[in-house]
Biopython code that builds the backbone (N, CA, C, O; Angstrom):
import numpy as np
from Bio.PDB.StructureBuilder import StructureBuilder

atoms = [
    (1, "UNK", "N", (-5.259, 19.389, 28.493)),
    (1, "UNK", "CA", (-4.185, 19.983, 27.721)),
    (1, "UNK", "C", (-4.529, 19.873, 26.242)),
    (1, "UNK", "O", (-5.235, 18.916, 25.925)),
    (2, "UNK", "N", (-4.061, 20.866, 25.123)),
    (2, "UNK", "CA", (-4.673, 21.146, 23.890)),
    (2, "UNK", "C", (-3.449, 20.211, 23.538)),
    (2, "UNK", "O", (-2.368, 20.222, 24.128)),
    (3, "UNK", "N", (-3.858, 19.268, 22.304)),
    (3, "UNK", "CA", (-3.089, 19.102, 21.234)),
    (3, "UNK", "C", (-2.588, 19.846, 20.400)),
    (3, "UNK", "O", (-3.189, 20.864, 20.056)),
    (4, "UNK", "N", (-1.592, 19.575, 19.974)),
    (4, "UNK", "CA", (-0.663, 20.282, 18.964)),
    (4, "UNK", "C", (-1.504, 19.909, 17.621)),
    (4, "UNK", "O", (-2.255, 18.936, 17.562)),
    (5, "UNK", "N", (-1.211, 21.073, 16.248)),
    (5, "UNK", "CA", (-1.406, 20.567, 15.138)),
    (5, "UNK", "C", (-0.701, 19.354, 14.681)),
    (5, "UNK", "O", (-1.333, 18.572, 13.970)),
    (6, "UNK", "N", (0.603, 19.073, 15.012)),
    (6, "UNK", "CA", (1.370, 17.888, 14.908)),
    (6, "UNK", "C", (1.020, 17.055, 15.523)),
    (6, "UNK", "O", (0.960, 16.032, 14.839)),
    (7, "UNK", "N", (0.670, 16.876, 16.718)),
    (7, "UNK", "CA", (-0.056, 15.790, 17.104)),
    (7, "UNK", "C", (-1.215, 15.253, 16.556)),
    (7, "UNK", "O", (-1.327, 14.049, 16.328)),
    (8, "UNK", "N", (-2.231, 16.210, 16.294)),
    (8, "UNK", "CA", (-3.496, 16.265, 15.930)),
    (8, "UNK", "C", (-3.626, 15.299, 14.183)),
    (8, "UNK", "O", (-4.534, 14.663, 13.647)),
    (9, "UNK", "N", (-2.336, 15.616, 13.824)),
    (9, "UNK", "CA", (-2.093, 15.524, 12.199)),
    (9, "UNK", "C", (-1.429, 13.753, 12.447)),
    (9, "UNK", "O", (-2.041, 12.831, 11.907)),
    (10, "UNK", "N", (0.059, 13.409, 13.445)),
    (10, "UNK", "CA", (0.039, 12.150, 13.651)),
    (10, "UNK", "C", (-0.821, 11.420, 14.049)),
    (10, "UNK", "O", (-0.792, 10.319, 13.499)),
    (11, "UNK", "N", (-1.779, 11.584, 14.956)),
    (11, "UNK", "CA", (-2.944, 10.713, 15.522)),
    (11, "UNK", "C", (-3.927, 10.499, 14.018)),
    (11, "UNK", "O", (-4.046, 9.356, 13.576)),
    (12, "UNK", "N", (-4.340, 11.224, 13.576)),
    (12, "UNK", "CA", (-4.770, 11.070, 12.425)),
    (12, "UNK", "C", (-4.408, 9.760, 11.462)),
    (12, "UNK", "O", (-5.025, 8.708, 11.298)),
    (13, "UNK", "N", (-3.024, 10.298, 10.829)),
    (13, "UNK", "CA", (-2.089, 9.187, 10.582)),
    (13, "UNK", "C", (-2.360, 7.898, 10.700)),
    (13, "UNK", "O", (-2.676, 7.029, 9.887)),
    (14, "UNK", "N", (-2.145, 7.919, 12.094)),
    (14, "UNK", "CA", (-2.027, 6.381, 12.745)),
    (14, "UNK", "C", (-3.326, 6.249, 12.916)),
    (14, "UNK", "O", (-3.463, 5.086, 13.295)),
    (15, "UNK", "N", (-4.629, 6.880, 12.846)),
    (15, "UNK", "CA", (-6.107, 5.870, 12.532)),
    (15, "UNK", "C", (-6.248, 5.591, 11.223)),
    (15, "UNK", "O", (-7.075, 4.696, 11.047)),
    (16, "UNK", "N", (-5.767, 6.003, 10.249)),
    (16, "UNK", "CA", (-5.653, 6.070, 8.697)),
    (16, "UNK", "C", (-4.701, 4.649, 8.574)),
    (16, "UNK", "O", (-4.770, 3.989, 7.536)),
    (17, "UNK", "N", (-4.099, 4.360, 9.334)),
    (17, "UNK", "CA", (-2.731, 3.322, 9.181)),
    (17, "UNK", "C", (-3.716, 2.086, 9.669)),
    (17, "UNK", "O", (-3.991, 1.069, 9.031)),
    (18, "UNK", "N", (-4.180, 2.481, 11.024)),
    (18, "UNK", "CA", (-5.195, 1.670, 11.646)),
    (18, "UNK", "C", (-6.068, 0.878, 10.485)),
    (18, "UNK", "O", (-5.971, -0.304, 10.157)),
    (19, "UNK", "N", (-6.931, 1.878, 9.978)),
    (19, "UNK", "CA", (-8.152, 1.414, 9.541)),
    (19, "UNK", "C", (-7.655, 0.607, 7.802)),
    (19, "UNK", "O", (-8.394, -0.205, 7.245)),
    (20, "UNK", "N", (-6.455, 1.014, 7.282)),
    (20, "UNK", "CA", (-6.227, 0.271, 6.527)),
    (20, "UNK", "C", (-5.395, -1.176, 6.734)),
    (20, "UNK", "O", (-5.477, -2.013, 5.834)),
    (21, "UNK", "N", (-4.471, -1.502, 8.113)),
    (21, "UNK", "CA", (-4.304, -2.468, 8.081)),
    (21, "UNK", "C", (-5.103, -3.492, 8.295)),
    (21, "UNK", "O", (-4.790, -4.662, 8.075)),
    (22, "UNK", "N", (-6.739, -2.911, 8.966)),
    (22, "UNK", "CA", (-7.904, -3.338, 9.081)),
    (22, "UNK", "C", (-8.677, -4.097, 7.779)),
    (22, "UNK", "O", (-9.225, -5.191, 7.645)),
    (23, "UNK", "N", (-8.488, -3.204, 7.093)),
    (23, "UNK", "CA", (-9.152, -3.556, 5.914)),
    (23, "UNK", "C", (-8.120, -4.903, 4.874)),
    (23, "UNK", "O", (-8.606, -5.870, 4.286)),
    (24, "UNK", "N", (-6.687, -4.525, 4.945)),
    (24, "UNK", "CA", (-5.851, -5.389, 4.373)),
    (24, "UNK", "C", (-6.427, -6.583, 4.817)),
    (24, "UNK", "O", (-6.792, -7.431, 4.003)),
    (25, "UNK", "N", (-6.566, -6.765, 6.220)),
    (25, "UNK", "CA", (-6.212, -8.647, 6.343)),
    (25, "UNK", "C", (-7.807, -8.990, 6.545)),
    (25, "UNK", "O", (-8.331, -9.785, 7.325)),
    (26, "UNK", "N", (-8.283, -8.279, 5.754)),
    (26, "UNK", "CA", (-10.240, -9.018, 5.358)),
    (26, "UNK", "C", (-9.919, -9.320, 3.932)),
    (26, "UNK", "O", (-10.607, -10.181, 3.382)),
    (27, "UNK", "N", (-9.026, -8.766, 3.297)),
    (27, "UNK", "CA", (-8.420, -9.515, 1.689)),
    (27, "UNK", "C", (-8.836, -10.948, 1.903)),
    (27, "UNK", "O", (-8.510, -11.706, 2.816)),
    (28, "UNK", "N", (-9.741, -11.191, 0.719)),
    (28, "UNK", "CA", (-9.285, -12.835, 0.596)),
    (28, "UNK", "C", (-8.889, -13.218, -0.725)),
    (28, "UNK", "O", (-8.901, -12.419, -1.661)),
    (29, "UNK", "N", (-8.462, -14.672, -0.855)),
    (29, "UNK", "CA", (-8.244, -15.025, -1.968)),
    (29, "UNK", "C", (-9.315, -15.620, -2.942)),
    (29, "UNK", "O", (-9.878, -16.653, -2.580)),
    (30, "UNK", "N", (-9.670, -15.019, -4.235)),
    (30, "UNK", "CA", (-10.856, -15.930, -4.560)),
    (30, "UNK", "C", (-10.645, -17.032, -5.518)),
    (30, "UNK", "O", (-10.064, -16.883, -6.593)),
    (31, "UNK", "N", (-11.194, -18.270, -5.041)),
    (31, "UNK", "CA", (-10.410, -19.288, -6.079)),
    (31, "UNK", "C", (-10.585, -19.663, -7.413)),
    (31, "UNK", "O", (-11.664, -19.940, -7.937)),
    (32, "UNK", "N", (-9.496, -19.663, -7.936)),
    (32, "UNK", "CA", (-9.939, -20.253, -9.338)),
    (32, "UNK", "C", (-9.492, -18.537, -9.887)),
    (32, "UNK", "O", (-9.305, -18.511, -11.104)),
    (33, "UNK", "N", (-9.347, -17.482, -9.353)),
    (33, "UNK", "CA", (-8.887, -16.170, -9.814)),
    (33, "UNK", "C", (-7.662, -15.943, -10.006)),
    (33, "UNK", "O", (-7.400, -15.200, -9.061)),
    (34, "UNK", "N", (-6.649, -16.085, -10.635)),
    (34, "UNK", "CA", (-5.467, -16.382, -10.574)),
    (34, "UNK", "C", (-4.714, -14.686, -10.386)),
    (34, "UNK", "O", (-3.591, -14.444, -9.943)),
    (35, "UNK", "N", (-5.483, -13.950, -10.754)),
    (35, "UNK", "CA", (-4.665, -12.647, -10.791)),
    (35, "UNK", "C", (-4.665, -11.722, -9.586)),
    (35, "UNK", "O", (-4.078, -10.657, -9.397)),
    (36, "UNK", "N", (-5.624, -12.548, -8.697)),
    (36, "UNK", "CA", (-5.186, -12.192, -6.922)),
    (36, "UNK", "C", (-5.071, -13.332, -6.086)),
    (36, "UNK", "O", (-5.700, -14.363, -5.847)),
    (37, "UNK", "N", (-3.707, -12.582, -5.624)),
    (37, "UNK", "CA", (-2.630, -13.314, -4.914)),
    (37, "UNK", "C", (-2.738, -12.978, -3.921)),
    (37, "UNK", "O", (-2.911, -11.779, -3.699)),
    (38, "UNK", "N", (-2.662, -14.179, -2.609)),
    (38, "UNK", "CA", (-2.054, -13.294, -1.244)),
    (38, "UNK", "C", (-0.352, -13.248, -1.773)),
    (38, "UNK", "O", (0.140, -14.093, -2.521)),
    (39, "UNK", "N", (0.443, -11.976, -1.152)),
    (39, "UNK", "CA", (1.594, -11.700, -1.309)),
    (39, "UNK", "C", (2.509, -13.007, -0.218)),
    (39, "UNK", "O", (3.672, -13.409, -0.269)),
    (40, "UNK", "N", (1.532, -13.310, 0.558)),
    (40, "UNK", "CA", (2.456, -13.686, 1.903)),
    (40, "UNK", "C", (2.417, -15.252, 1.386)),
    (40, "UNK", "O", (3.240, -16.061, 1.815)),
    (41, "UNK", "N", (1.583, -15.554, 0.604)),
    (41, "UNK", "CA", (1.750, -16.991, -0.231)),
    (41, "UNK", "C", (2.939, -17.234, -1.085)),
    (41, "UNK", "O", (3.439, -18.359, -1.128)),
    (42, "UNK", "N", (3.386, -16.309, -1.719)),
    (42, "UNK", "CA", (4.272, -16.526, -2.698)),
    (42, "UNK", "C", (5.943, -15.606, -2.402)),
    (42, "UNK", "O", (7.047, -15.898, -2.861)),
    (43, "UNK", "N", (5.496, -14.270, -1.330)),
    (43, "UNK", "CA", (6.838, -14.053, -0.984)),
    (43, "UNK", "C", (7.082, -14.206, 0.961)),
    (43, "UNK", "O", (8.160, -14.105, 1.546)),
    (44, "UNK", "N", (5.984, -14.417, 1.471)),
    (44, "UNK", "CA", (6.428, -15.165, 2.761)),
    (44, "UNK", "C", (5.731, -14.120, 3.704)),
    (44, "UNK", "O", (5.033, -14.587, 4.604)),
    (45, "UNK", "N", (5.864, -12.518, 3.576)),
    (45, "UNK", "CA", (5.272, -11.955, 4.572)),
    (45, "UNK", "C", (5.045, -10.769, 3.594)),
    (45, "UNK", "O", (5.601, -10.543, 2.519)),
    (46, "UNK", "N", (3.947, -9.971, 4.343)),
    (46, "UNK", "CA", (3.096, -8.984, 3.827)),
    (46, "UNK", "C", (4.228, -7.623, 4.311)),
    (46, "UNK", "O", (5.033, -7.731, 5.235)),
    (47, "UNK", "N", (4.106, -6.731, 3.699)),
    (47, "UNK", "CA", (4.285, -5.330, 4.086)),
    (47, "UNK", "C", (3.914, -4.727, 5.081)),
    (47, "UNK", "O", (2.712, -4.763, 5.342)),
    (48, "UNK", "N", (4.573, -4.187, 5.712)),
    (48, "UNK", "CA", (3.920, -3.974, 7.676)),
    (48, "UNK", "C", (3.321, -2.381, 6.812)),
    (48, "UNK", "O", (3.694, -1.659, 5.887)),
    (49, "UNK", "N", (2.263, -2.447, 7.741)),
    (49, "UNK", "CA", (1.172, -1.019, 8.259)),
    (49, "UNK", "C", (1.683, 0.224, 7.894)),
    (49, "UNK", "O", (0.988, 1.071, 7.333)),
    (50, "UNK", "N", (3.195, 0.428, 8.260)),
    (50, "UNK", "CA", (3.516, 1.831, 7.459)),
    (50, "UNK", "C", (3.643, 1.943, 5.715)),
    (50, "UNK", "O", (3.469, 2.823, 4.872)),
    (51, "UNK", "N", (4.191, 0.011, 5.737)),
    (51, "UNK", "CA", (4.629, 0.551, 3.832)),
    (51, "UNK", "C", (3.435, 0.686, 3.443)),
    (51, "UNK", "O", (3.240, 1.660, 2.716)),
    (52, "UNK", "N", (2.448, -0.047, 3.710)),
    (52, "UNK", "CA", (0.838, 0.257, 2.744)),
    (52, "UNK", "C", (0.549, 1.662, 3.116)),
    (52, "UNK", "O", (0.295, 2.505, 2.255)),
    (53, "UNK", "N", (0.574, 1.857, 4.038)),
    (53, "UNK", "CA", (0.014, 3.033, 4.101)),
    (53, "UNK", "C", (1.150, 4.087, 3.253)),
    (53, "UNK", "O", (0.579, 4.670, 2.331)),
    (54, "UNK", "N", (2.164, 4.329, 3.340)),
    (54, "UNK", "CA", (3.399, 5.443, 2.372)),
    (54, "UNK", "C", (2.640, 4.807, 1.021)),
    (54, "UNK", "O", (2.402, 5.710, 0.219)),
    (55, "UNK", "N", (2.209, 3.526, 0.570)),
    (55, "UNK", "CA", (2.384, 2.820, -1.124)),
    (55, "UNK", "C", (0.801, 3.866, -0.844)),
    (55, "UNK", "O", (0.890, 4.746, -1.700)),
    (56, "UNK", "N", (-0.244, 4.047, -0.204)),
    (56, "UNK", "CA", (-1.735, 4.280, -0.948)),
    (56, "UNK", "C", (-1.480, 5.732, -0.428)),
    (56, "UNK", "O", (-2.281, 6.479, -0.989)),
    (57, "UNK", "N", (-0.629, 6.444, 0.472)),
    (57, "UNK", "CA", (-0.605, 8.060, 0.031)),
    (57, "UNK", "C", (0.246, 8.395, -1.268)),
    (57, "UNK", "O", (-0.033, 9.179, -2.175)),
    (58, "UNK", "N", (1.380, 7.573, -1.104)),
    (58, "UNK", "CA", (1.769, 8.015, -2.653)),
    (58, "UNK", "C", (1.001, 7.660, -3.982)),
    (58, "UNK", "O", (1.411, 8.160, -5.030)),
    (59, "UNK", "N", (0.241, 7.078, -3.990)),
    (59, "UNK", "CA", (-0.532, 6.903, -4.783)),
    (59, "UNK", "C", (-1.741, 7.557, -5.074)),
    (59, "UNK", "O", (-2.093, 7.661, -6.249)),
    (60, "UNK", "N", (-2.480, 8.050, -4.084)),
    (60, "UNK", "CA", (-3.130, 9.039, -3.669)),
    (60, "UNK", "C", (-2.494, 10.158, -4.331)),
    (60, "UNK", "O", (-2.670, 10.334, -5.536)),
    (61, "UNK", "N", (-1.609, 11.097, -3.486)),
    (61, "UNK", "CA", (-0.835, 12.341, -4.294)),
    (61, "UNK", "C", (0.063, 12.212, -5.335)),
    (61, "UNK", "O", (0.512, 13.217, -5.884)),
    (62, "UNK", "N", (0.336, 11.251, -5.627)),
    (62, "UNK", "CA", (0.867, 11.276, -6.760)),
    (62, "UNK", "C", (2.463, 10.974, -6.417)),
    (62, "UNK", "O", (2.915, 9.843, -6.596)),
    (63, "UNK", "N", (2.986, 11.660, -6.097)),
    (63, "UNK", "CA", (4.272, 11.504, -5.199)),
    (63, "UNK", "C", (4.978, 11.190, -4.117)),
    (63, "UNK", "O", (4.213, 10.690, -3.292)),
    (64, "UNK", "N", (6.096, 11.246, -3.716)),
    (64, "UNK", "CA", (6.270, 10.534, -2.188)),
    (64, "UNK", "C", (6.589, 11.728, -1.491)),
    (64, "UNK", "O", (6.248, 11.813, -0.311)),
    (65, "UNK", "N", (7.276, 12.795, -2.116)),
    (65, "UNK", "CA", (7.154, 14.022, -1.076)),
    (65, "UNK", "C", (5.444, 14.424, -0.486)),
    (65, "UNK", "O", (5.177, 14.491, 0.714)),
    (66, "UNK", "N", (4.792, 14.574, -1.197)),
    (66, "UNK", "CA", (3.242, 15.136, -1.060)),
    (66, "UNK", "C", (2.849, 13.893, -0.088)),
    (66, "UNK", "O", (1.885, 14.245, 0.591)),
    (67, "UNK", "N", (3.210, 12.698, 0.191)),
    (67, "UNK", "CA", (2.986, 11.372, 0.816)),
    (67, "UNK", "C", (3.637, 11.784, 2.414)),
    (67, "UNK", "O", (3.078, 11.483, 3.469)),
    (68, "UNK", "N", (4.727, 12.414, 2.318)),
    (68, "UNK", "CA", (5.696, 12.199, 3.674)),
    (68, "UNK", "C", (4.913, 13.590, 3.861)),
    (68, "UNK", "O", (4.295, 13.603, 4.925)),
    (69, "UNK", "N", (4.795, 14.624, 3.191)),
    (69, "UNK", "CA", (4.171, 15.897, 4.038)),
    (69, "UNK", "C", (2.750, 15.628, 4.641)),
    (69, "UNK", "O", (2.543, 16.257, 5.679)),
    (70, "UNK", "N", (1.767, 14.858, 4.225)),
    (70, "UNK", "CA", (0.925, 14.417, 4.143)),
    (70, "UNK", "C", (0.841, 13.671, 5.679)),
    (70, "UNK", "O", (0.150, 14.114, 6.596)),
    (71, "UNK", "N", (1.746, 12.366, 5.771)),
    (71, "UNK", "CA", (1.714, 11.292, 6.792)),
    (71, "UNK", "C", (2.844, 12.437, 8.055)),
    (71, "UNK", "O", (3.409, 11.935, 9.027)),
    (72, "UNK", "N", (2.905, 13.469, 7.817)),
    (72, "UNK", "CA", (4.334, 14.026, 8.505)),
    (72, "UNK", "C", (5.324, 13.269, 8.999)),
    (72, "UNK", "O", (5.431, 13.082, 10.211)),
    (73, "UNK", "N", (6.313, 12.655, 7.946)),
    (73, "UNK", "CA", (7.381, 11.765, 7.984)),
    (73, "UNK", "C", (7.982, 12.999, 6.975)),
    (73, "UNK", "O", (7.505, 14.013, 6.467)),
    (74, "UNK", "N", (9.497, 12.222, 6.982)),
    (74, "UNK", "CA", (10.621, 12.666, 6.036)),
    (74, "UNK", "C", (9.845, 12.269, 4.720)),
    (74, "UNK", "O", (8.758, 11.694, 4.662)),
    (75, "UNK", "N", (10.707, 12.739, 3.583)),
    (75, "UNK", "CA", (10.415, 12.076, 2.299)),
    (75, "UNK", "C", (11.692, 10.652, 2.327)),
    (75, "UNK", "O", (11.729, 9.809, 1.431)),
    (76, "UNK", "N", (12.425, 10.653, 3.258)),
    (76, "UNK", "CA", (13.327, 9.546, 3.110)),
    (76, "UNK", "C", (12.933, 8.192, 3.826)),
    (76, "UNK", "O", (13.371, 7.067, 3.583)),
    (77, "UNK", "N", (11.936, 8.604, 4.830)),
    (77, "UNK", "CA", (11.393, 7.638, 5.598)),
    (77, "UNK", "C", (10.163, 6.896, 4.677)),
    (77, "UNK", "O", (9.672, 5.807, 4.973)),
    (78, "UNK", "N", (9.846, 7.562, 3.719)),
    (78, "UNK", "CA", (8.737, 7.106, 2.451)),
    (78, "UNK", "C", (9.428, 6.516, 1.882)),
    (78, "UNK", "O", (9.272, 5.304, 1.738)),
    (79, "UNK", "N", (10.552, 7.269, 1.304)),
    (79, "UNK", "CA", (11.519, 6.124, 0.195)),
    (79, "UNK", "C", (11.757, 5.157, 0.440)),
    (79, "UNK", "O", (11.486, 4.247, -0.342)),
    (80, "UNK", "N", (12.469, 4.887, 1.828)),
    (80, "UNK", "CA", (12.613, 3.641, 2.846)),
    (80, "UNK", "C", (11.566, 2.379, 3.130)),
    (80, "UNK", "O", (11.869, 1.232, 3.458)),
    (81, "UNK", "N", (9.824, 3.114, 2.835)),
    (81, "UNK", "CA", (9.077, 2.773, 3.416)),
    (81, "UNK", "C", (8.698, 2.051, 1.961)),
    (81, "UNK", "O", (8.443, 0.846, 1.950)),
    (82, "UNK", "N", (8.675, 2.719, 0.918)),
    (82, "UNK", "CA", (8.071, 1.998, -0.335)),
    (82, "UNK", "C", (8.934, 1.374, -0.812)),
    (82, "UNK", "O", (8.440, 0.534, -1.563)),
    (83, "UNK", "N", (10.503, 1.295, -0.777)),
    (83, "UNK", "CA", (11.118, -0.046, -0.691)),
    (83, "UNK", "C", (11.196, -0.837, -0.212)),
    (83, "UNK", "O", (11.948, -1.730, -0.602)),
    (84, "UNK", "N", (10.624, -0.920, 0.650)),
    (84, "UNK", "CA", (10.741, -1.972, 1.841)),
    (84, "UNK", "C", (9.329, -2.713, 1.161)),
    (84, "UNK", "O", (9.458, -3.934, 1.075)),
    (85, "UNK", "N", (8.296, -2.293, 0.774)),
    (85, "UNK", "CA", (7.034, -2.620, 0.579)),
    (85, "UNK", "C", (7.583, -3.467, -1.172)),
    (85, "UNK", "O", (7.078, -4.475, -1.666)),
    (86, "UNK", "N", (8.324, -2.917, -1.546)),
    (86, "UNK", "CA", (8.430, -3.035, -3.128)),
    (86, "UNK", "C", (9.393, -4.500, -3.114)),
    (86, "UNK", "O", (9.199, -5.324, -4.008)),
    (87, "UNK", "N", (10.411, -4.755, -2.069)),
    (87, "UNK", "CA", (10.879, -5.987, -2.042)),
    (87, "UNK", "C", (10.005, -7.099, -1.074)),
    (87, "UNK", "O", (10.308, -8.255, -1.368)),
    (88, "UNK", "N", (9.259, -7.023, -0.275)),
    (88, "UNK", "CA", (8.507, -7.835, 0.376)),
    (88, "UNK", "C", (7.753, -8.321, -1.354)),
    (88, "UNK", "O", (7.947, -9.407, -1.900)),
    (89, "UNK", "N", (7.164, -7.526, -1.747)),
    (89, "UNK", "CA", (5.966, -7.576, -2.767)),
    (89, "UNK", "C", (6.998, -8.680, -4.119)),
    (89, "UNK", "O", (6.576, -9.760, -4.532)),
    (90, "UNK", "N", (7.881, -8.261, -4.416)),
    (90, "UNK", "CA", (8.701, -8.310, -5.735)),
    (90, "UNK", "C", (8.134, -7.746, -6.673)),
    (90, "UNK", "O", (7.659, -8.309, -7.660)),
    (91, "UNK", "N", (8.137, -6.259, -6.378)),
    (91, "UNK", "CA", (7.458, -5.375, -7.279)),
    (91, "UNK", "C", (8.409, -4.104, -7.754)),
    (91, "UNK", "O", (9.518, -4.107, -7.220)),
    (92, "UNK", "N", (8.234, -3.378, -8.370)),
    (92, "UNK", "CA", (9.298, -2.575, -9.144)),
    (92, "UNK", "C", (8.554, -0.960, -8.937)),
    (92, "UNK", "O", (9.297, -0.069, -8.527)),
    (93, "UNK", "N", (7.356, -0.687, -9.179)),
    (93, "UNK", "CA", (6.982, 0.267, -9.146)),
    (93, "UNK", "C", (5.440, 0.150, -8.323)),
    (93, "UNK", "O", (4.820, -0.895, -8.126)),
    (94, "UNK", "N", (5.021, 1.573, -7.905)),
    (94, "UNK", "CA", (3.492, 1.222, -6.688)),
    (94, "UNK", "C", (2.691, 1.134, -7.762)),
    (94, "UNK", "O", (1.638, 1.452, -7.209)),
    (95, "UNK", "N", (2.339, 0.903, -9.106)),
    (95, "UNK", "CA", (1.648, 0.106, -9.683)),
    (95, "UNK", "C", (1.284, -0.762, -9.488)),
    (95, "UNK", "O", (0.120, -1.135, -9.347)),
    (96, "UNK", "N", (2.618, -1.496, -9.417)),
    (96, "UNK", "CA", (2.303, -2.882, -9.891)),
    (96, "UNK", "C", (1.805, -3.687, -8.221)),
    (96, "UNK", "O", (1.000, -4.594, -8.009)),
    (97, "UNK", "N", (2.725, -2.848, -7.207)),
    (97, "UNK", "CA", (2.665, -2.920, -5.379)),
    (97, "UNK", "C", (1.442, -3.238, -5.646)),
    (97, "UNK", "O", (1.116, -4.425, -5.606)),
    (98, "UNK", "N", (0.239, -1.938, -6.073)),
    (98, "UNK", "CA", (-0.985, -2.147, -5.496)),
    (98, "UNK", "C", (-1.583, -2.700, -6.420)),
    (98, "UNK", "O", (-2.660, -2.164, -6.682)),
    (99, "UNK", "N", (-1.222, -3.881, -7.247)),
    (99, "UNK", "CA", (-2.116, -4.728, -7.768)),
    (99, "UNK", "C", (-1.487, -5.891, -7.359)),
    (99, "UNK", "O", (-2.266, -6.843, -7.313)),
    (100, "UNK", "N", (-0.251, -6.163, -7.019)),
    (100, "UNK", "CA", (-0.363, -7.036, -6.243)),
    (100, "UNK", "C", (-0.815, -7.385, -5.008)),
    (100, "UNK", "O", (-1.064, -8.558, -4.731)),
    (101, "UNK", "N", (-0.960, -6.403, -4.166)),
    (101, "UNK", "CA", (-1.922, -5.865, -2.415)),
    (101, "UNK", "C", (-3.535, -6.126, -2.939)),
    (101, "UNK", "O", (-4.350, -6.360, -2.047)),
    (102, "UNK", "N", (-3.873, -6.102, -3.928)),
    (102, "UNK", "CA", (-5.374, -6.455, -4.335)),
    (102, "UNK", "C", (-5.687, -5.236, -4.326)),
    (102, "UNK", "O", (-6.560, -5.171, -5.191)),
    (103, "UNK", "N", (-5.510, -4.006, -3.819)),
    (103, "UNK", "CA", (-6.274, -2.512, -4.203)),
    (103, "UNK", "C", (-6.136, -2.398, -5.462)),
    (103, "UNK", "O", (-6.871, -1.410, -5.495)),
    (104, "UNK", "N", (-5.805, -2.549, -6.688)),
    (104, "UNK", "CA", (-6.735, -2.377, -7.892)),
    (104, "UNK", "C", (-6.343, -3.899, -8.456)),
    (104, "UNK", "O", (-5.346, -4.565, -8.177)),
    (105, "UNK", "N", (-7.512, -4.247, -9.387)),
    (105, "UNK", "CA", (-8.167, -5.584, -10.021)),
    (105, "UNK", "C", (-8.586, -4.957, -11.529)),
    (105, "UNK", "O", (-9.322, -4.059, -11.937)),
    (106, "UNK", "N", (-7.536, -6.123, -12.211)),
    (106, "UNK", "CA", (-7.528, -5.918, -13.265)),
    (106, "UNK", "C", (-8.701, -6.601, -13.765)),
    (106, "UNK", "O", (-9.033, -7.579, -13.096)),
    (107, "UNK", "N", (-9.608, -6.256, -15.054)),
    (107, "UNK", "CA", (-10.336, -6.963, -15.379)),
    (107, "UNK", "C", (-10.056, -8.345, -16.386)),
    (107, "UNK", "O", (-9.540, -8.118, -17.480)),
    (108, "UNK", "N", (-10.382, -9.726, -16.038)),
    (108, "UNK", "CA", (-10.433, -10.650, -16.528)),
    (108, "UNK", "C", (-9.766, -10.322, -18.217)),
    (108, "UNK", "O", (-8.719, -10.556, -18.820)),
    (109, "UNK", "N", (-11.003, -9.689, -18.478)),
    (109, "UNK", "CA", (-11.020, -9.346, -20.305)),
    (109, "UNK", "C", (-10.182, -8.831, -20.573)),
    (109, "UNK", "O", (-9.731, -9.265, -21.633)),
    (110, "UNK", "N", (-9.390, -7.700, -19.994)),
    (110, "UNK", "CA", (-8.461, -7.002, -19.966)),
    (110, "UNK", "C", (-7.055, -7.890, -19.931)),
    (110, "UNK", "O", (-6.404, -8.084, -20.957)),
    (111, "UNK", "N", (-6.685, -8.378, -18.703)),
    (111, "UNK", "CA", (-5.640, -8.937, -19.221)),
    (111, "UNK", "C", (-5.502, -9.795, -20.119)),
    (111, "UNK", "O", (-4.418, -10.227, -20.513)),
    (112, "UNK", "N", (-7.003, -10.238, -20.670)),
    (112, "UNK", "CA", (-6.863, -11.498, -21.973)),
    (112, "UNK", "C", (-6.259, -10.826, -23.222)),
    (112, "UNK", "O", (-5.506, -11.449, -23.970)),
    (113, "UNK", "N", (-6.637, -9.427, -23.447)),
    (113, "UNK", "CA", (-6.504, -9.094, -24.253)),
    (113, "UNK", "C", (-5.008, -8.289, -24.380)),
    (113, "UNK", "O", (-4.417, -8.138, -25.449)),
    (114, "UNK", "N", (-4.619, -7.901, -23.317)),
    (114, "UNK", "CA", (-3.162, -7.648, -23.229)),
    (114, "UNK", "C", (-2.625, -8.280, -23.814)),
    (114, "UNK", "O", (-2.122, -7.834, -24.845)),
    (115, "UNK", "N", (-2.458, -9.639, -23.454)),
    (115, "UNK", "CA", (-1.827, -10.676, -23.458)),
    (115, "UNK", "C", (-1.609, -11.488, -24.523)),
    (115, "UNK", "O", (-0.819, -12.428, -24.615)),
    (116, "UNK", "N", (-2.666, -10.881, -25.628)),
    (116, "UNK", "CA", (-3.240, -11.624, -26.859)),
    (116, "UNK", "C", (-1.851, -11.073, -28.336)),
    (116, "UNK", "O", (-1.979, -11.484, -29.489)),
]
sb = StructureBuilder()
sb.init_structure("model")
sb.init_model(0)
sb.init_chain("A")
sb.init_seg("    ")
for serial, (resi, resn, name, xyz) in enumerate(atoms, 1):
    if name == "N":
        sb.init_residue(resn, " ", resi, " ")
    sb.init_atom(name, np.array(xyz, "f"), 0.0, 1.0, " ", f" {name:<3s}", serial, name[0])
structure = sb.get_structure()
């Protein structure tokens, strides 16, 4: 029996969901680095498999509609999904989400000099 484009497009999805919750829990912490955190150290549990994945398509397209057309979800099931990710995290915007998740690393020098 042929798959549907909708099917074809969720299965997708969910190896994309796959292969990044894959990659999440090979994160380590490196010591003596203070500006990566495990999240689950300091707020108790990580963001389940859908919010990372809604936080790195919206981040990806730019938006959360282009994210939910993308993952074929609602755009409300994204909204849902990156709040949910944004209070696990104690984060305010997917900026800051994905520097606290360790997908982007600020440089050392950089925040010295922010900060200065």
């Amino acid at each position: 029996m042929a798959r549907t484009e909708a099917e074809r497009v969720r299965d997708a999805a969910q190896a994309r969901l796959r292969r990044r919750a894959k990659r999440l829990s090979g994160i380590s912490v490196a010591p003596g680095d203070s500006h990566v955190v495990n999240p689950s150290e300091i707020y108790g549990r990580l963001p389940t498999p859908r919010e990372l994945t809604a936080l790195a398509e919206a981040a990806i397209h730019g938006n959360e509609k282009e994210a939910a057309a993308c993952l074929g979800l609602s755009h409300q099931t994204i909204k849902n999904s990156i709040s949910g990710a944004h209070q696990r995290l104690g984060t305010s915007n997917i900026a800051q989400a994905l520097v606290r998740v360790g997908w982007v690393v600020i440089p050392r020098s950089v925040r010295t000099s922010i900060h200065e």
